[in-house]
C-alpha positions as CSV (number, residue, x, y, z in Angstrom):
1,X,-21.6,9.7,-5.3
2,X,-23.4,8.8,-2.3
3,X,-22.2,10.1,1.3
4,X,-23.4,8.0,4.6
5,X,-22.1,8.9,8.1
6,X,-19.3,7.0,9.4
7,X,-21.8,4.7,12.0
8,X,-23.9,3.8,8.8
9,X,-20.8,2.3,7.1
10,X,-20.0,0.6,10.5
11,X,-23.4,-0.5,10.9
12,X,-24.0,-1.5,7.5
13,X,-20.5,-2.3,5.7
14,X,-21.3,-5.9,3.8
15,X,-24.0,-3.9,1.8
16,X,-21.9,-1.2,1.0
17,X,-18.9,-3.2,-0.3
18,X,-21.6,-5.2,-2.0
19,X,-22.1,-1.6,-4.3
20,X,-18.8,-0.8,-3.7
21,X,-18.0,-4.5,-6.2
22,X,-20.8,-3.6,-8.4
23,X,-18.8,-0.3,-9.3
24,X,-20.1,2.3,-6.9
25,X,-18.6,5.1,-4.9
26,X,-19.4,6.2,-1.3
27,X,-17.9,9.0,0.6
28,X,-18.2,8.1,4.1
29,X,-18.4,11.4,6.4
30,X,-18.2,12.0,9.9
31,X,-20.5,14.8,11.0
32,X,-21.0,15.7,8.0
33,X,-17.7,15.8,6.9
34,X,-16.4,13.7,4.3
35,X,-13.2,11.9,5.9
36,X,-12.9,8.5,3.7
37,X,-13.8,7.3,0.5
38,X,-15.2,3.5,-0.4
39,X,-14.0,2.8,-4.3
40,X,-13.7,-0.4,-6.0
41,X,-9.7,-1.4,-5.7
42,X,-8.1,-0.9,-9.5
43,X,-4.9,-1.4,-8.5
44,X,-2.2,-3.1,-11.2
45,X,-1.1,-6.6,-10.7
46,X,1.3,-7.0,-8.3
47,X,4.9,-9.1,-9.6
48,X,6.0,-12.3,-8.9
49,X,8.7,-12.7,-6.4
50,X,10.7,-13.9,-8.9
51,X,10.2,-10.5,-11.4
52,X,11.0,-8.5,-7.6
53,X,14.2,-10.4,-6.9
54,X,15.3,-9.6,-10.2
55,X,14.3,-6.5,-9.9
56,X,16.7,-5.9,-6.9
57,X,19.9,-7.6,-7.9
58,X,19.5,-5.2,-11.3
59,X,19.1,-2.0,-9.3
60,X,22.1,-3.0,-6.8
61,X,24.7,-3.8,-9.8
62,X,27.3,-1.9,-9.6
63,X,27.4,-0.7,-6.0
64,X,30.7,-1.7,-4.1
65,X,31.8,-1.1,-0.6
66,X,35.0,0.8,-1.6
67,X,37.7,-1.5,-1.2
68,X,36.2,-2.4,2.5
69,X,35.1,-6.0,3.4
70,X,32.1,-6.5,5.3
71,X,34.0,-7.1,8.6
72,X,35.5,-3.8,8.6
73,X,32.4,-2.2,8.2
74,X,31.1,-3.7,11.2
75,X,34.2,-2.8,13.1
76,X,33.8,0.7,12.5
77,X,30.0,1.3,13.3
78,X,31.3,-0.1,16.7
79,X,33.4,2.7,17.3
């Protein structure tokens, strides 16, 4: 892995992501001290908005407010 100080990745950034796309990795330092690390992204896919809606009405099923409507609730955090 190949290290360049942190005004060498400023200066010259396009060229580094360019190997950065190509599969390279380049720890980026700052006086000599590595503080970052340029990777290619291999993050998973993120889900549809439709998969994360679901995925929030499943997860709240089941909660209630205890008897208490919504109006009361208000009421009280005015107290």
């Amino acid at each position: 892995m190949e290290s360049v100080g942190s005004y060498e990745a400023k200066t010259h950034l396009p060229a580094l992501l360019a190997r950065v796309a190509k599969g390279e990795q380049i720890t980026i330092t700052r006086h000599g001290v590595p503080i970052a690390v340029l990777a290619p992204f291999s993050g998973r896919p993120q889900a549809g908005v439709r998969q994360t809606i679901e995925a929030v009405l499943a997860s709240r099923k089941g909660w209630t407010l205890g008897g208490a409507s919504v109006r009361e609730m208000i009421e009280e955090g005015r107290r």
